[in-house]
N, C-alpha and C positions, 0 to 999 in steps of 0.2 A: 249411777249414784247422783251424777247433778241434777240430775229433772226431775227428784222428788225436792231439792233443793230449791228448786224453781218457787215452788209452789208455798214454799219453806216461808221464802222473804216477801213473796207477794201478799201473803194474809196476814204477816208481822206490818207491811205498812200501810196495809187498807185498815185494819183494827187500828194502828197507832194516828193515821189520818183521823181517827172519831178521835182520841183519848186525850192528842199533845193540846200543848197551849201553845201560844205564836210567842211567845216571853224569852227573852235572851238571854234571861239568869236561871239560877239552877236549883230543883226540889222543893221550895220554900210556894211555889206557884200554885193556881187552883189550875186546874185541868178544865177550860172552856167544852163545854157543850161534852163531857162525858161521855162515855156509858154508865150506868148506875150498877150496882150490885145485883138488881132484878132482873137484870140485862145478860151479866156475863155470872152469875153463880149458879153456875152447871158445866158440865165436863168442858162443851165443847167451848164454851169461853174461856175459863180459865188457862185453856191450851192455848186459844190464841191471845192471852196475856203471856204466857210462857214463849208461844213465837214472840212476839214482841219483845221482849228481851235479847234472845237470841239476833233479834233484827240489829241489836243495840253494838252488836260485837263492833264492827266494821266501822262503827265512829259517827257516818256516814249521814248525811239528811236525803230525801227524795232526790233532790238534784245530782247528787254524785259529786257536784263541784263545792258540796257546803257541809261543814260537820254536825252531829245535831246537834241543839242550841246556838249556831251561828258559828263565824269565819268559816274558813277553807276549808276540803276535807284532808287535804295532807297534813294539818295543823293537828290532826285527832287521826291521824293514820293509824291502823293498828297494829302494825310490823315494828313502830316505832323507828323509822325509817331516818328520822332526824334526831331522839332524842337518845337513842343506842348505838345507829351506826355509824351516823356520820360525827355524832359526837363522842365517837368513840375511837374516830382514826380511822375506820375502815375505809371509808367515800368522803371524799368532798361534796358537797353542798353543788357543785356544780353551776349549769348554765352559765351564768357574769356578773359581776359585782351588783349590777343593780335589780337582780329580778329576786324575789321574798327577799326583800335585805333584813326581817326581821329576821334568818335564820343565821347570818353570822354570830350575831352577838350572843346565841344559844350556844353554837359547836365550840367558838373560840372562849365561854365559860367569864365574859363582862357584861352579862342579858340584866339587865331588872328588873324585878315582880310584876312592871307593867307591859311588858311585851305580849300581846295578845295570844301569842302560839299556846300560852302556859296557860289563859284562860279560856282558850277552846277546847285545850286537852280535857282539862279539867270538869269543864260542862259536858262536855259527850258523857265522860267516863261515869260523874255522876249520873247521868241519864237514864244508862244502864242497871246501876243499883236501884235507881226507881223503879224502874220499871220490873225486877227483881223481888223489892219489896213491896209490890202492888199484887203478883201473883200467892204471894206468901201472906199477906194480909186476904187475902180472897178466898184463898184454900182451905179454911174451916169450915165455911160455911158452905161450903158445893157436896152436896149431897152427890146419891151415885155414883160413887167412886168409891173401888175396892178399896181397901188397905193397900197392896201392894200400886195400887195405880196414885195413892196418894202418897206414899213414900217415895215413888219415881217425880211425879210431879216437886216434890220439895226438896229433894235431892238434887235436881236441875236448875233449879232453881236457886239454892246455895252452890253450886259447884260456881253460876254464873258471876256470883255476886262474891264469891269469894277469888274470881279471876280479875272483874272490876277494881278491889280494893289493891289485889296484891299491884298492878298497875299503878295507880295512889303511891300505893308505899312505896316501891321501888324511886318512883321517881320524885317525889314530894318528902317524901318521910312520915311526916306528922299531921295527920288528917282525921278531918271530924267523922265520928262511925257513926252514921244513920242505920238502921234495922227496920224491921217490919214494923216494933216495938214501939218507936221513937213518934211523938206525939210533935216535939217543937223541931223542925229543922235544921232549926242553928244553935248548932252544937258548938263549943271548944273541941279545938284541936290539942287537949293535953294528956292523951293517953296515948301507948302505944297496940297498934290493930292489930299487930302479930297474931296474938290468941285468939280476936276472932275469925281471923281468916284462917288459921287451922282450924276451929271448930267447924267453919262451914264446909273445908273440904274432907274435914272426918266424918261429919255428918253425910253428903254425895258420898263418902267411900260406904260408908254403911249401911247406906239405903238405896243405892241406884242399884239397879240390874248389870249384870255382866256385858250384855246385848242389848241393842236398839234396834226400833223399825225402821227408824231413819238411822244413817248414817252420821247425817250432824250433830245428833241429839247426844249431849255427855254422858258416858258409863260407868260404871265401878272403877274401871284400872283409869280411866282418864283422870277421875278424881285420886285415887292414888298417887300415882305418879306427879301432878301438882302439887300433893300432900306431901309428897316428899322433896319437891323443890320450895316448898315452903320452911320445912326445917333444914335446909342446905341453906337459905338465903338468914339463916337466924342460927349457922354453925351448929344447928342437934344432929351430929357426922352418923352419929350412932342411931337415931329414928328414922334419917334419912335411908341411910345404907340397908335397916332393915325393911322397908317397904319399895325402894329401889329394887332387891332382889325377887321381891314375889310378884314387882311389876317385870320383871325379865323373867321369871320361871314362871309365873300364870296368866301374865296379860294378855286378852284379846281386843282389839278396837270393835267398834259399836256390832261389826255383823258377825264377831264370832272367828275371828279369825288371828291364829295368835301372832303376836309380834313377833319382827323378823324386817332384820336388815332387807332392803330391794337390792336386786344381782347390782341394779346400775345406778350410780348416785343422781342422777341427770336426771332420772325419774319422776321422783322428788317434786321437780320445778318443772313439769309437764303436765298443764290441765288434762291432757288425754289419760293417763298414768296416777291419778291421784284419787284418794280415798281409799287408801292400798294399807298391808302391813307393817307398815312405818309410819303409818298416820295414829300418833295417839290423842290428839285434838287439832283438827285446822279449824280456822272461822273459813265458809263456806261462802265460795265466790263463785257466779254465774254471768255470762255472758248474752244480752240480747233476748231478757228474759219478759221483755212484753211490758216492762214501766216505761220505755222512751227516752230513756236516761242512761248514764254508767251507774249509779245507786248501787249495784249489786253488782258491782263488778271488778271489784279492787279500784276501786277511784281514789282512794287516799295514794298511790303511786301514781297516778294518771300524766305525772310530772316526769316523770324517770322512766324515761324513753329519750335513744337518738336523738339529739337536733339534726332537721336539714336530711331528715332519713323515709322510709314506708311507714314509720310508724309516727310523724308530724309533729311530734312537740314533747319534749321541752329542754334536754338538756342535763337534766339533776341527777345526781345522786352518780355520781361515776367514783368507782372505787380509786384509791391513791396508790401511790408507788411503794408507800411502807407497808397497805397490803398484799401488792399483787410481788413483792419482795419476799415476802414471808413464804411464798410457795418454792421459794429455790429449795432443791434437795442436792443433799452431798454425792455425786454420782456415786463414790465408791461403797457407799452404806445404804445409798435409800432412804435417807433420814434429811428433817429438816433444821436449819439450823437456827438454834435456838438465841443463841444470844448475839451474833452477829450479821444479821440475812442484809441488814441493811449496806454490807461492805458488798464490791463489786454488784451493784443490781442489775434486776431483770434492764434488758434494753429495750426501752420505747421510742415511738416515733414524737415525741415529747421538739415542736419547733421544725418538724419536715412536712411540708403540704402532701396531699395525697397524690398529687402528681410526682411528684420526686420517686424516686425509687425506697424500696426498703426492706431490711432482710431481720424478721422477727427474731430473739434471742434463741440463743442454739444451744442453752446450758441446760441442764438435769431440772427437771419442774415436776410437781406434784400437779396429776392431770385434776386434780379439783381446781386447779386455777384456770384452766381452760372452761368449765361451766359454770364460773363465780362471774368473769370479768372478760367484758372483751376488749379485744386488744389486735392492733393492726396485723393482716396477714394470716389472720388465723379467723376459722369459719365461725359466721355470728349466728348457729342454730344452722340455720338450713334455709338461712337468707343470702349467703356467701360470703367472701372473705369479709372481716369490719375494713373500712376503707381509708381509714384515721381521720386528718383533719378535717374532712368536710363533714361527717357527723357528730364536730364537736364544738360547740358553741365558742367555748373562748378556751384555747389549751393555758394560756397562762394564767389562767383564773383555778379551771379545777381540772388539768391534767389530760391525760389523752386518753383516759379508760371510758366503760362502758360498761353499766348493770345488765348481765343476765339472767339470773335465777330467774327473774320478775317479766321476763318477754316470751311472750306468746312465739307457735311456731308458725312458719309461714304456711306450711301445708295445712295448719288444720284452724287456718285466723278464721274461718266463718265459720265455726262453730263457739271459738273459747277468745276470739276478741270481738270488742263492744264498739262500735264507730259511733256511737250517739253524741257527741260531746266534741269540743276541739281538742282534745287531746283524748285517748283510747283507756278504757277497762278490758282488765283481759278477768277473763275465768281459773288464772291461776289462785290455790288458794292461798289464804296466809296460815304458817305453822305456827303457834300458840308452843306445843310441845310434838317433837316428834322423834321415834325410837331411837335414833342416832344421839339424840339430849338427853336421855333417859341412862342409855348405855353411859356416857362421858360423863355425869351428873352422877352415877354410880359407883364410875370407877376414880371422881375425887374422894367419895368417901372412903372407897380401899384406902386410898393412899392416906388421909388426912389418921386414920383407924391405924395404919401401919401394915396393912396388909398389900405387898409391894407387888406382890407379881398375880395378886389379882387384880389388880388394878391395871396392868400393863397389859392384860390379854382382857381384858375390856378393851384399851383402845386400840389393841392389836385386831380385834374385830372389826372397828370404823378404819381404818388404814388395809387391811386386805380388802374390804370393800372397794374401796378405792384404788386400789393394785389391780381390780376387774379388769383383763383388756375388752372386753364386748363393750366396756363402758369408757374407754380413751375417745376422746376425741378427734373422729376421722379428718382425712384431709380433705378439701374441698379445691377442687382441681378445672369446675367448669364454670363459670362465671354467666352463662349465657344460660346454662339449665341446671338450675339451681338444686334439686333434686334428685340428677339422674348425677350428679357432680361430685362423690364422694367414694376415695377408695378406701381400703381399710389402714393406709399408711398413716399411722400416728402423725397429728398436726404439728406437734412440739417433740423436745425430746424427755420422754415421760418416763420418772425412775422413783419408783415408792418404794419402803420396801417395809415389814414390823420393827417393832425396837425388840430388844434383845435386855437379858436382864443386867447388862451394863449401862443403860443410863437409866437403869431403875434399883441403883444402889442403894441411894440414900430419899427418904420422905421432899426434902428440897429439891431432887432431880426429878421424883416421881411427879409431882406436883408442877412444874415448869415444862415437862414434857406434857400434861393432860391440858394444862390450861393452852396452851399452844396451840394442839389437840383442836380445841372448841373455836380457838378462831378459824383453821384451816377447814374447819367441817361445816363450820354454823355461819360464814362469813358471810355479810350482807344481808341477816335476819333479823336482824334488832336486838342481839344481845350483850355486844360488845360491851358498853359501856358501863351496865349493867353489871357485868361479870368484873370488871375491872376494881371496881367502887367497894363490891361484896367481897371482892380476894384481897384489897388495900392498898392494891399497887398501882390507882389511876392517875396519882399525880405523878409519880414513877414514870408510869409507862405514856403518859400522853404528854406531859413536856418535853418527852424526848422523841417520841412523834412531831410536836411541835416543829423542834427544832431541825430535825430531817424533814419532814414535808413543807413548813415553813420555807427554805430554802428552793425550792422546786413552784411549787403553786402560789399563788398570791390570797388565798382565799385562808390560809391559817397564818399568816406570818405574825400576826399579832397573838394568837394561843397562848393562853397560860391559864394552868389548872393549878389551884391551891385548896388541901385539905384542911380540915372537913368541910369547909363553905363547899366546895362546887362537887362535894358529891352526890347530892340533892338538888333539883330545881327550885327557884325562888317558891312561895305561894303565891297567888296570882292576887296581886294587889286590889285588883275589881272585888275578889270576893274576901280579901278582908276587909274592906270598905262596904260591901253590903251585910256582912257580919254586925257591924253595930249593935250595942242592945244597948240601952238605958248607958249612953256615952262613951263606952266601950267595946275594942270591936272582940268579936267570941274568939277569932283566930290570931293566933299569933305567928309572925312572920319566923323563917328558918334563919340560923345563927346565921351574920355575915351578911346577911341582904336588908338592912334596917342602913 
């Protein structure tokens, strides 16, 4: 599946090489030296205006180190790797106080409108809807095209632009909706997008095909299922729940094959392993695919890898102690605990060099923590044991952990990591939506609906998963051969076990155990924060993250989240400053940030 991929993002940025402008601001720009209409209105252009979009996902400029329309590419990352997770409690920020120190004052929720992070997000992300409303403005007029090949084309094309905006909303709120439609670009930001971005992904639900010829290319159940985390993000429990289930009882991902939990969660986050029956959208990442670049290769992470390790730079994004806490389970139940994880925690090597001796925590853990976060003494993939301090830039800045979902393996780095760059693209891809969010996503609306014990054998499905023993994390026992080095004896001591309809008495218990649920499952994918904002409980739950991890790291100790200001990112002051119109700017800035 990745080497039709290949070819996927190579002709998205040789087309988009003729079409961009070199301009640092966003839509409002003419497109230097074009192609015209005479040019691409026929099949085969129009597709590669459609690649180009899809090129658009991943944030990403030619360089791999640049997002499009200018800054970094971690600024416009697409995992949302700082504006969900770490600002969400999951990771610290990482590396040391002084490397992107624009990202402090983002996680810890004192940023203001003029911090560039929010205006490169923001330019990518419009980027994308241009280049969205460029194939949909083109699409009438391209003769040769069946009915059903023009309804795929416009359906892909909404699905795309309606994942663009929800992006917008989520983290903005209040934003100007351009279309195909829209003649002047600078719009007011005084409506709310909800309704259009359901219509676009009702419209991809109604008009795409079940099946693709590519794999990356969006389907019917893909657009569903976004459909339905559209009306979960805007509480319709009840439109949700009903398209939730016909995405579990009919869904297939693009080649026809129906959804379905993978035996091993670890999967998942294995370029070898992916593009499987769990995948109901990734953005499509390829390694060493002939640009000379990471561009295609998950570069917006390129930062969040090891310091001082085989994989050279940089330090970021190391998960914290309130979430590699959250994986304690009660040995006697199997269960994790819900309102107090933080009392007695997991043990780190948190102030002991790696030369010192150290003996990893020997309590009940839920083995999803072993493939979320590494952690000293226990094996990092099939690179050997993590060796603590010397792959950690500064422990008393952001802690002694380690992102894994996100690293490549050692056996199979020359095929799915990228060396072009000083710091690495691997071929892992990024999950947008995938069937474990779908499952969790469905079974809040059991619960929110009242329907209690269907909702508990939904997550009783994502926790036997995870009870898999083929999928515990072995021990790694040979340090000198790295691969011949692993027996089947559990690394940790790993004790899952399902809930039972005792802490699914009451709609408050159902509801605290699911939400829990999606951190142990989804942790370190960009949703935390997100999730927090939309359930009400961020200021709740992250000052009092503050206040425990504050204590431990030095990189939160000033945290404090106040509702409803920081449940929204500021708007990005650049572009209400280039908003002006006859002395007035079009946009208006979010409550709290003036």
């Amino acid at each position: 599946m990745k080497y039709a991929t290949i070819n996927y993002f190579i002709l998205g940025i040789l087309l988009i090489s003729f079409m961009s402008s070199c301009s640092d601001e966003y839509l409002d720009q003419p497109a230097l030296g074009a192609l015209g209409d005479d040019v691409l209105a026929n099949p085969d252009g129009v597709n590669k205006l459609l690649i180009g979009a899809y090129a658009a996902l991943d944030g990403q400029g030619e360089s791999g180190t640049d997002a499009l329309g200018g800054g970094s590419g971690w600024e416009a990352a697409p995992e949302n790797w700082i504006y969900g997770t770490v600002a969400g409690g999951e990771a610290s920020k990482g590396s040391f106080a002084g490397d992107q120190p624009a990202i402090d004052p983002i996680v810890n929720f004192y940023s203001s409108p003029s911090n560039g992070f929010f205006n490169t997000k923001w330019k990518a992300t419009y980027e994308g809807i241009k280049r969205t409303n460029n194939v949909l403005k083109l699409l009438p007029n391209v003769e040769e095209l069946t009915d059903s090949e023009r309804q795929d084309i416009a359906g892909q094309a909404r699905f795309l632009r309606g994942h663009f905006y929800f992006e917008l909303k989520k983290m903005f709120n209040m934003v100007p909706w351009i279309d195909e439609t829209t003649e002047d670009p600078n719009q007011p930001n005084d409506q709310d997008i909800w309704p259009m971005i359901e219509a676009d992904f009702q419209f991809a639900y109604d008009n795409l095909p079940p099946t693709q010829s590519e794999f990356a290319r969006a389907n019917k159940w893909a657009a569903a299922a976004y459909l339905g985390k559209t009306y979960l993000y805007q509480q319709k429990y009840q439109e949700a729940n009903t398209i939730f289930k016909e995405v579990i009882s009919s869904g297939v991902n693009p080649a026809g094959t129906k959804y379905a939990l993978l035996d091993k969660f670890a999967d998942n986050f294995d370029a070898a392993k992916e593009n499987n029956a769990e995948t109901v959208f990734d953005i499509q990442m390829v390694a060493n695919s002939g640009t000379g670049t990471i561009s295609n290769s998950n570069s917006g992470n390129m930062l969040n890898f090891p310091y001082n390790s085989p994989f050279r730079c940089c330090g970021f994004y190391q998960p914290t102690q309130n979430l590699v806490n959250s994986f304690k389970t009660d040995p006697s139940s199997g269960l994790p605990f819900l309102d107090n994880y933080n009392q007695n925690p997991v043990k780190s090597d948190m102030g002991i060099t790696s030369s010192q001796s150290f003996e990893p925590y020997t309590g009940s853990l839920d083995p999803r923590l072993d493939w979320t976060v590494g952690r000293r003494g226990v094996p990092y993939h099939d690179w050997g044991h993590h060796p603590g301090q010397t792959w950690v830039r500064d422990q008393s800045y952001g802690g002694p952990y380690a992102p894994k979902k996100t690293i490549y393996r050692q056996a199979t780095q020359d095929l799915y990591a990228d060396q072009s760059s000083w710091a690495p693209g691997t071929a892992i891809n990024v999950h947008i939506i995938r069937y474990a969010d779908v499952i969790l996503m469905c079974a809040e609306t059991e619960a929110q609906l009242g329907n209690l014990t269907e909702a508990m054998n939904l997550v009783n499905q994502i926790r036997t998963r995870a009870m898999n023993p083929d999928g515990f994390l072995k021990s790694y026992i040979n340090e000198s051969a790295p691969m011949d080095g692993f027996t089947n004896t559990p690394a940790a001591n790993y004790t899952i076990e399902p809930y039972t309809a005792a802490q699914f008495g009451s709609q408050e218990d159902a509801l605290k155990a699911i939400y829990f649920e999606r951190k142990l499952e989804l942790a370190m994918e960009g949703h935390r924060f997100f999730d927090l904002v939309r359930w009400g409980i961020a200021e709740q739950e992250l000052n009092a993250y503050f206040d425990y991890q504050g204590s431990i790291t030095q990189d939160v100790k000033d945290g404090s989240f106040s509702a409803p200001k920081n449940n929204y990112y500021p708007i990005p002051q650049r572009q209400i400053d280039l908003s002006v119109k006859d002395g007035e700017p079009m946009l208006k800035q979010n409550p709290g940030y003036n």
